[in-house]
N, C-alpha and C positions, 0 to 999 in steps of 0.2 A: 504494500500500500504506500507505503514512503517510497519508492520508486514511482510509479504512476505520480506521486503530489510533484516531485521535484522535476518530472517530464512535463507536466502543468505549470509549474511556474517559468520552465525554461522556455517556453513554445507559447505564452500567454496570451502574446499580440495573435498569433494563429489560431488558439482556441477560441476568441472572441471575436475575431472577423467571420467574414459573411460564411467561408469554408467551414469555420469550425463550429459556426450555430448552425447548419446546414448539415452538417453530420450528427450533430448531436439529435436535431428535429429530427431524422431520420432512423435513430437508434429508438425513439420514443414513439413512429408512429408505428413500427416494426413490431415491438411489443406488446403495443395499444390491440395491434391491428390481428395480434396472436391471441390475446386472452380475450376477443371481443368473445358474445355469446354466442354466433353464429345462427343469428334467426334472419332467413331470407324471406321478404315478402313477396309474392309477384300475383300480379291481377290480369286477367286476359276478360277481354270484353268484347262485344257485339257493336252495330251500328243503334244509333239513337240508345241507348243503355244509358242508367244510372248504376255510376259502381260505387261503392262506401269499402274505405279496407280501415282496417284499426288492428292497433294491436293489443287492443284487449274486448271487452261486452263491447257491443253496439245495441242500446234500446231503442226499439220507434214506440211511440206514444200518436193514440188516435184518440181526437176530441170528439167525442159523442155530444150532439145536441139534441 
C-alpha cells in the first residue's frame, strides 16, 4: 500500500488530469456496471397501442358514476 501512495504522489499532476480522472471514471463505471442487478426491461408493441411498463404494481382505477 505504501508503494501504490508514493507512485501517487510521484505521478500527481497525471493522476488529476483529464487521463487520470478518465481512468479512474472508468475503473468505477466497470464495477458499477458489474454488481448492477441485471433487470432488462423490453416492450414490443402494435400500431395505435397504449403501452405502460413499470417496474413495479401498475393500478388502473375506474370512476363509476
Amino acid at each position: 500500500m505504501e508503494n501504490l501512495w508514493q507512485v501517487i504522489v510521484e505521478n500527481y499532476q497525471w493522476v488529476f488530469s483529464g487521463a487520470g480522472i478518465a481512468l479512474l471514471g472508468g475503473f468505477i463505471a466497470f464495477f458499477k456496471k458489474r454488481n448492477s442487478s441485471g433487470i432488462i426491461q423490453k416492450q414490443k408493441s402494435g400500431a395505435n397501442s397504449t403501452n405502460i411498463q413499470a417496474g413495479g404494481n401498475v393500478e388502473f382505477t375506474q370512476k363509476n358514476d
